[in-house]
RODO-2510 file (C-alpha; in nm, 4 decimals, decimal comma):
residues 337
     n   res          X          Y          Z
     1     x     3,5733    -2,5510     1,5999
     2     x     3,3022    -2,2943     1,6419
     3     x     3,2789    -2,0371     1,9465
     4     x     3,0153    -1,8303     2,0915
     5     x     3,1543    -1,5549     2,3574
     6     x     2,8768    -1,3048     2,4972
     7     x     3,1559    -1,0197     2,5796
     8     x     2,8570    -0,7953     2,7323
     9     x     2,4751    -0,7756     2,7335
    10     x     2,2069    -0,5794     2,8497
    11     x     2,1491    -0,1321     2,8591
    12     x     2,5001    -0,0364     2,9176
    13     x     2,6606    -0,2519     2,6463
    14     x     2,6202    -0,5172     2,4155
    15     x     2,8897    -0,7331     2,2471
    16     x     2,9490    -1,0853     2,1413
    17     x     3,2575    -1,2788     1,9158
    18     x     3,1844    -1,5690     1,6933
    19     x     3,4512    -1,7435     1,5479
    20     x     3,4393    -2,0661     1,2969
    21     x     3,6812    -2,1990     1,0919
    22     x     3,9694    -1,9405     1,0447
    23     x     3,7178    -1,6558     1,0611
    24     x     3,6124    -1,4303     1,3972
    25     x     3,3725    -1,1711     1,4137
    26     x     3,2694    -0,9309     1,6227
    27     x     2,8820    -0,8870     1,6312
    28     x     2,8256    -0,5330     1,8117
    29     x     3,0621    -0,3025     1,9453
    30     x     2,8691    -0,1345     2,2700
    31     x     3,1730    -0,1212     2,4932
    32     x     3,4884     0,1181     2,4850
    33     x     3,7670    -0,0269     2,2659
    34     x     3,9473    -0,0946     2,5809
    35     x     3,7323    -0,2535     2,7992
    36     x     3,6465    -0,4994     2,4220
    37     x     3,9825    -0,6194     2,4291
    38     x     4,0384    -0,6319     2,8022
    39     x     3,7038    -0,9006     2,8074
    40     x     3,8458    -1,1156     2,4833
    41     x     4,1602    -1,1440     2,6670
    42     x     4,0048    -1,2389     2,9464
    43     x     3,8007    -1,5456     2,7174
    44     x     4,0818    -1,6476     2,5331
    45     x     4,0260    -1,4138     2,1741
    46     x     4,3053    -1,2241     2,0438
    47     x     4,1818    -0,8997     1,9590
    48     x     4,4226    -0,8648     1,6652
    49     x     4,2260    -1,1910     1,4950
    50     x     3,9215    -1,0289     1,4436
    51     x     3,8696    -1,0587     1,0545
    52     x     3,5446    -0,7762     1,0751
    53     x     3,2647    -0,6312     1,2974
    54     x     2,8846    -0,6968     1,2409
    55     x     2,6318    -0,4508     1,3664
    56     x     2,2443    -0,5292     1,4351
    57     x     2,1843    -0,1936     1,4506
    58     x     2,2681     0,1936     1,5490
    59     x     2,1588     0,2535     1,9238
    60     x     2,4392     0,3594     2,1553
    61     x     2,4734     0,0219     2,3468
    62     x     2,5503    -0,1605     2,0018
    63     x     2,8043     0,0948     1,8603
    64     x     2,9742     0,3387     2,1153
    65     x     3,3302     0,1639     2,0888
    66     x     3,2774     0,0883     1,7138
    67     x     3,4597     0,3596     1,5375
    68     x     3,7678     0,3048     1,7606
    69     x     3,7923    -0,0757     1,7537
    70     x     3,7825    -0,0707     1,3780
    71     x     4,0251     0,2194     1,3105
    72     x     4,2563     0,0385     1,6142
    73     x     4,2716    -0,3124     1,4031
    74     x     4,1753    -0,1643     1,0826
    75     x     3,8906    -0,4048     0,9832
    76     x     3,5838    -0,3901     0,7968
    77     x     3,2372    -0,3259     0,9334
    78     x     2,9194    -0,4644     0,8335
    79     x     2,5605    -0,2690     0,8553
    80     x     2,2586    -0,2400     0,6482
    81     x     2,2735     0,0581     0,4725
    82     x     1,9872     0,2392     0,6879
    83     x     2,1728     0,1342     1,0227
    84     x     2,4867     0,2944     0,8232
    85     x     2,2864     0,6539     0,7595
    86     x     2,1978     0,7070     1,0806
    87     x     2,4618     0,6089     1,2608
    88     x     2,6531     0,8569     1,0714
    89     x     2,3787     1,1112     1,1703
    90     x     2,3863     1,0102     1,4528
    91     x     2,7487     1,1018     1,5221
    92     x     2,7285     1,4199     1,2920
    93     x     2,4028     1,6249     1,4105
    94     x     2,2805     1,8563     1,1697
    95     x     2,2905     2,2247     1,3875
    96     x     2,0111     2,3875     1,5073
    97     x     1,9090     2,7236     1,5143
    98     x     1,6572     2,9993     1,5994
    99     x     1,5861     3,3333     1,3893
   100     x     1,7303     3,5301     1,6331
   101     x     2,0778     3,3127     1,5783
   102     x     2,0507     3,3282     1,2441
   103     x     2,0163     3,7052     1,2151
   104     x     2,2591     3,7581     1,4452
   105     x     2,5226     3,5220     1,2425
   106     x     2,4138     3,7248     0,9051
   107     x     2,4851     4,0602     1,1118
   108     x     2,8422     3,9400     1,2194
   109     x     2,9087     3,7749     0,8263
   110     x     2,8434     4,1512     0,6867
   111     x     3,0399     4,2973     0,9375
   112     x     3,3559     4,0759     0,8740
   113     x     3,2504     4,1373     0,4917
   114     x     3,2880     4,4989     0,5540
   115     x     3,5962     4,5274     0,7535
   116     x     3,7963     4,3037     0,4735
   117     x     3,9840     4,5153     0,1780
   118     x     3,7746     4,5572    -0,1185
   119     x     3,9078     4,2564    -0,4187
   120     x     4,1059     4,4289    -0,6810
   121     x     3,9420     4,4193    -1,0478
   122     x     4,2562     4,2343    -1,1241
   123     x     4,2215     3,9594    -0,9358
   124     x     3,8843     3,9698    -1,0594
   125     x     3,5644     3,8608    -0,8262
   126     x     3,5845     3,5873    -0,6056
   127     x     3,3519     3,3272    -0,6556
   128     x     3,1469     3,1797    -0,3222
   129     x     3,0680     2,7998    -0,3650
   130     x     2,6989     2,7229    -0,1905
   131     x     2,6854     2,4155     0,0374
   132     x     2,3637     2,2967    -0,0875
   133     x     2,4898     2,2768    -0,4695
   134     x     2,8197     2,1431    -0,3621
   135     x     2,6370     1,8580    -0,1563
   136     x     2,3866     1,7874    -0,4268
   137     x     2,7121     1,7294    -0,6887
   138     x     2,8540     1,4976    -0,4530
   139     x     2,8028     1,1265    -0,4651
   140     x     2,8463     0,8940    -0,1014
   141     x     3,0940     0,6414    -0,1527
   142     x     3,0457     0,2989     0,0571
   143     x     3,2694     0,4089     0,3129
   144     x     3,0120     0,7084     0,3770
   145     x     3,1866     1,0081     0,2327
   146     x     3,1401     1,2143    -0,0649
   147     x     3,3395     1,2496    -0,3470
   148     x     3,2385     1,5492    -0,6392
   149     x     3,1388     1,3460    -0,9606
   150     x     3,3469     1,4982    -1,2044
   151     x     3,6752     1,5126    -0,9936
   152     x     4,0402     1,5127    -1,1789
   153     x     4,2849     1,3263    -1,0311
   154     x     4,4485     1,5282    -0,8418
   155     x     4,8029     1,4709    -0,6557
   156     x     4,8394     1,2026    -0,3976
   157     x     4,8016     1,4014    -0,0739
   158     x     5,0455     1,4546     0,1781
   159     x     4,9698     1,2134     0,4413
   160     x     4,8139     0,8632     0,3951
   161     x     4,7085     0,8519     0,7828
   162     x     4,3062     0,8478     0,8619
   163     x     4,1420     1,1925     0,9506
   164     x     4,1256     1,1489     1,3790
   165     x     3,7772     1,0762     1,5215
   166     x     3,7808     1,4610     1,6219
   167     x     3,7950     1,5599     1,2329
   168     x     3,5892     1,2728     1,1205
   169     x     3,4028     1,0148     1,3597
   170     x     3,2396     0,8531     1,0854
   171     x     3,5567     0,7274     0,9009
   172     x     3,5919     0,3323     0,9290
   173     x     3,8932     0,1407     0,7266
   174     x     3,6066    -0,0512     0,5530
   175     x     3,2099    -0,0376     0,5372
   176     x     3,0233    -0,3275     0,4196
   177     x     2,6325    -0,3104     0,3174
   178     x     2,4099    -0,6263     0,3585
   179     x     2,0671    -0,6418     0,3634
   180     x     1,7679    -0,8159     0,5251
   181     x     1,6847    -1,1405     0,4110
   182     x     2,0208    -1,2321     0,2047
   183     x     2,2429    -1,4335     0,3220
   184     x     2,6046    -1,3362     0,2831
   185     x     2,9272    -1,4561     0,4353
   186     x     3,2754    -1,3639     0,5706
   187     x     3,5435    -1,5755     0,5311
   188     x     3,4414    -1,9167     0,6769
   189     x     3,1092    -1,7873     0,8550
   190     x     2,7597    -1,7492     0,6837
   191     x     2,4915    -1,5101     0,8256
   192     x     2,1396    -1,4949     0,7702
   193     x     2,0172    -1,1828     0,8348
   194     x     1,6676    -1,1194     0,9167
   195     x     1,4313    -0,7849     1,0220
   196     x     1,3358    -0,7454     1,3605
   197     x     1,0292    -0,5123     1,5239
   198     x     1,2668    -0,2616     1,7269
   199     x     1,2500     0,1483     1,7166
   200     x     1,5654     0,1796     1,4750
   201     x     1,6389     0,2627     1,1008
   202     x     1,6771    -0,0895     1,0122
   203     x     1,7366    -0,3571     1,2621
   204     x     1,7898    -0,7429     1,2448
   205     x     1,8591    -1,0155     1,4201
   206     x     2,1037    -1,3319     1,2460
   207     x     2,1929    -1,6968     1,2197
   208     x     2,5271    -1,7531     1,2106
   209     x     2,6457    -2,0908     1,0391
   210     x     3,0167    -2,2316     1,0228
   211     x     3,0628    -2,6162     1,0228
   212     x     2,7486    -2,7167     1,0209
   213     x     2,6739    -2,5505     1,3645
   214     x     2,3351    -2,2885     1,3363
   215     x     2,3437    -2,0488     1,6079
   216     x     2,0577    -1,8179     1,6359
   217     x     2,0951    -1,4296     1,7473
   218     x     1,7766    -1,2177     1,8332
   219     x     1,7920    -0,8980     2,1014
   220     x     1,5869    -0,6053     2,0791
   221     x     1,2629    -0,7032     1,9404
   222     x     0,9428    -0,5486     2,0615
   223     x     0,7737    -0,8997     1,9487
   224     x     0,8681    -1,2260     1,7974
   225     x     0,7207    -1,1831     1,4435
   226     x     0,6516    -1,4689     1,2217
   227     x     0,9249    -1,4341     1,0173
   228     x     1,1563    -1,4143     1,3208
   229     x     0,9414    -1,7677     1,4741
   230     x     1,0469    -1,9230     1,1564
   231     x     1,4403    -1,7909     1,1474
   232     x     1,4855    -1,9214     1,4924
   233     x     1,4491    -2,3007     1,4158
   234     x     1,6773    -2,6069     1,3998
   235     x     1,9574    -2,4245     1,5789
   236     x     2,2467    -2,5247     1,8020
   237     x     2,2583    -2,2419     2,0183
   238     x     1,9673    -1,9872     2,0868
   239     x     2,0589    -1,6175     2,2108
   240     x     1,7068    -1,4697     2,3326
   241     x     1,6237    -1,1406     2,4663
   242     x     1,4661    -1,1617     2,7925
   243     x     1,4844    -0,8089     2,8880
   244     x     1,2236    -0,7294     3,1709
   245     x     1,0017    -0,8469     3,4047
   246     x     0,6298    -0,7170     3,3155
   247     x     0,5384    -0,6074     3,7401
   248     x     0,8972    -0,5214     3,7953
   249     x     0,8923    -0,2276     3,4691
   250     x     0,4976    -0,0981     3,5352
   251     x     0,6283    -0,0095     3,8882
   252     x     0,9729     0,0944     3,8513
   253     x     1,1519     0,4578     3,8517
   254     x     1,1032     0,5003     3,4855
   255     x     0,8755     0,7642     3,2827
   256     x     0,6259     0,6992     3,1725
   257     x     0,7158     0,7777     2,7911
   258     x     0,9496     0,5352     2,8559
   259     x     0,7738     0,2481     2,9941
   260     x     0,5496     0,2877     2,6731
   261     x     0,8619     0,2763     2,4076
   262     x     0,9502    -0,0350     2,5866
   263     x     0,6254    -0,2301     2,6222
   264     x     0,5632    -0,1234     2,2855
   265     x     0,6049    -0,3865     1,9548
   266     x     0,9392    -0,2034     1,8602
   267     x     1,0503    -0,1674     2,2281
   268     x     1,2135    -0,5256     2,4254
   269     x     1,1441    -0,8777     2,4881
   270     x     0,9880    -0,9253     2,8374
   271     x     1,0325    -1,2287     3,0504
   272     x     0,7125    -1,3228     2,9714
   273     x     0,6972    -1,3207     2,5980
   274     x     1,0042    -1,5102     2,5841
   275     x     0,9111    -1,8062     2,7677
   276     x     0,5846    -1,7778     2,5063
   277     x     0,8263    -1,8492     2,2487
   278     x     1,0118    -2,1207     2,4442
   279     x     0,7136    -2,2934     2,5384
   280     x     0,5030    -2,2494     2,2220
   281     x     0,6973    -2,1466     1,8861
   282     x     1,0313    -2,3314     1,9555
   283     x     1,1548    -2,6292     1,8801
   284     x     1,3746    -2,6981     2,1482
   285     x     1,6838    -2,8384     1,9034
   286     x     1,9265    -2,6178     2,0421
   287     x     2,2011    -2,7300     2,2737
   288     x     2,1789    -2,4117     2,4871
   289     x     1,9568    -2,1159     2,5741
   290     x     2,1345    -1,7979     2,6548
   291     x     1,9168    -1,4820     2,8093
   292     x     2,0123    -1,1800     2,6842
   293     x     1,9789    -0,8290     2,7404
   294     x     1,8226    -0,8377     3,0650
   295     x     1,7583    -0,4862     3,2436
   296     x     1,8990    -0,4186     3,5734
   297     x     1,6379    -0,1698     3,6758
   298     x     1,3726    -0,3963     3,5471
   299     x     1,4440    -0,7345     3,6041
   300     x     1,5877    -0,9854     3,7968
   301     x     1,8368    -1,2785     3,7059
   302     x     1,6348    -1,5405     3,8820
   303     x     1,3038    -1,4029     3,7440
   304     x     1,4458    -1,4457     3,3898
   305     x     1,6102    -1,7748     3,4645
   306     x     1,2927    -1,8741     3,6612
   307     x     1,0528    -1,7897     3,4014
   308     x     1,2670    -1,9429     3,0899
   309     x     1,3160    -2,2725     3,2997
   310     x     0,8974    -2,3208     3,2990
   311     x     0,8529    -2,2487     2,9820
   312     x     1,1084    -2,5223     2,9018
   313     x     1,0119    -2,7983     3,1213
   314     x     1,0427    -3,1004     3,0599
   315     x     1,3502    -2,9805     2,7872
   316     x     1,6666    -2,9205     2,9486
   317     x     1,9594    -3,1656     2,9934
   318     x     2,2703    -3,2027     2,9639
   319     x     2,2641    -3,2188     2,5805
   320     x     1,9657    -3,0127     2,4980
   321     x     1,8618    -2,6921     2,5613
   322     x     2,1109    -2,5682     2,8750
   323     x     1,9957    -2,2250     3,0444
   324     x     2,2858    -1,9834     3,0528
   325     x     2,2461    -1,5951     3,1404
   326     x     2,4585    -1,3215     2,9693
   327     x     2,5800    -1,0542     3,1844
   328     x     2,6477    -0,7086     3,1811
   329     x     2,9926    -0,6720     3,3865
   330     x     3,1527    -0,9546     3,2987
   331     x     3,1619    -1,2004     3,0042
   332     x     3,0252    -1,5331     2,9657
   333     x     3,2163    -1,8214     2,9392
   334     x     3,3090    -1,9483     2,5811
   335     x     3,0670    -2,2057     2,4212
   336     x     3,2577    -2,4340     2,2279
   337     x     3,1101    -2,7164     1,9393
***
């Protein structure tokens, strides 16, 4: 049996679980750890089943519970390796400073220099290691951490227990690199990923396949590409962003910077572009439609729903091509095929 669970969709959180064969994922991990688990229990998924986690890509609403949920059931996760890179930047920020801070850190080094007791000759001089040279002999391992290339084994250390997300929030049990455009798959489940147009290192969007059951995956796309027209074909299920009504995001409270990034062809899916895609690029194979990622400053439910349902008129039934809407607060009921 194959299942498709939206946990969460939309600004505040994204988060779905796919499971086929003896295999469950979880693709995106945009809610706490907690409230993850508290919504599988509430759709019938055992937390403690999950074999890995899949990410689409590094903004907040797609990873803020990930480091926790992996470290908590100590599973592998799955990026591309830009999504990887600057997620870890993004949870270690270089630091900033002015001239002013940087004499005034030089002034208080010479001063602590000064006020230590000069080295005797015995001891000989002591040797300061520069940070630049000791990052540039320093390869990064898969896991994201650096390890100096000509390193002797050394003794086991003292503890075997992971470094807490204080010490290191970038430390996962397992990190897995795929890339855009070959297929891979884990444990019983194939994905397919593919690039999307969305303002982050290196998103993409997937088909997931497990018992002959395609189900299609594609959220935060400025536009629906070519390559993404052709990926989302002769599938079972079809998970579609539908993020914003057009009227509703021109007049509504947000900048104007803002309105740009997200009108823009790396920004979101608006009502209207996906019912273009409904009406004109799809095939209408799939057994169900699910709306995704819908904005609750700027849009509507029954805009989305209303604007989906014309585009596929004439489509629907009760075997082909049923309109369900994702949620934000609460999860949607499991599809089952």
């Amino acid at each position: 049996m194959v299942r498709f669970t939206v946990l969460a969709s939309g600004s505040k959180g994204n988060s779905t679980v796919i499971s086929g064969g003896r295999t469950r994922i979880l693709v995106d991990a945009g809610l706490s750890c907690r409230e993850l688990f508290r919504r599988m229990r509430l759709v019938g998924e055992a937390p403690e089943t999950l074999d890995a986690i899949v990410i689409t890509h590094e903004h907040q609403d797609h990873v803020s519970g990930l480091a926790v949920t992996a470290r908590k059931l100590g599973i592998p996760v799955y990026f591309t390796e830009g999504t990887h890179r600057a997620w870890m930047r993004w949870l270690t920020p270089r630091r900033q400073m002015t001239y002013s801070q940087w004499l005034e850190l030089c002034r208080k080094q010479a001063a602590e220099r000064e006020a230590e007791p000069e080295t005797s000759a015995a001891e000989g001089p002591v040797e300061e290691s520069d940070p630049e040279e000791a990052e540039a002999d320093s390869q990064p391992q898969a896991n994201g951490h650096v390890q100096p290339k000509n390193a002797e084994p050394g003794p086991a250390p003292a503890s075997t227990e992971p470094p807490s997300l204080k010490e290191d929030p970038t430390w996962l049990p397992a990190v897995e690199y795929f890339r855009a455009g070959q297929p891979f798959a884990i444990g019983d489940i194939g994905l397919s990923p593919f690039t999307i147009p969305h303002d982050a290192a290196d998103p993409v969007g997937f088909v997931f396949s497990a018992e002959g059951i395609r189900l299609g995956f594609a959220t935060d796309l400025g536009y629906i590409p070519p390559n993404v027209r052709e990926q989302l074909q002769n599938l079972d299920l079809l998970l579609l962003e539908s993020n914003h009504d057009l009227e509703m995001l021109r007049d509504g409270p947000y900048p104007w910077a803002v309105k740009q990034r997200v009108l823009s062809r790396v920004g979101h899916l608006s009502n209207e572009a996906a019912a273009e895609f409904l009406s004109t690029a799809y095939d209408g194979q799939a057994a169900y439609v699910i709306l995704a990622h819908l904005s609750e400053n700027n849009n509507l439910p029954e805009l989305a729903r209303l604007t989906a349902e014309h585009a596929l008129l004439g489509r629907a039934s009760l075997l082909a091509n049923r309109l369900l809407l994702a949620e934000q607060h609460q999860p949607l009921s499991a599809i089952s095929f």
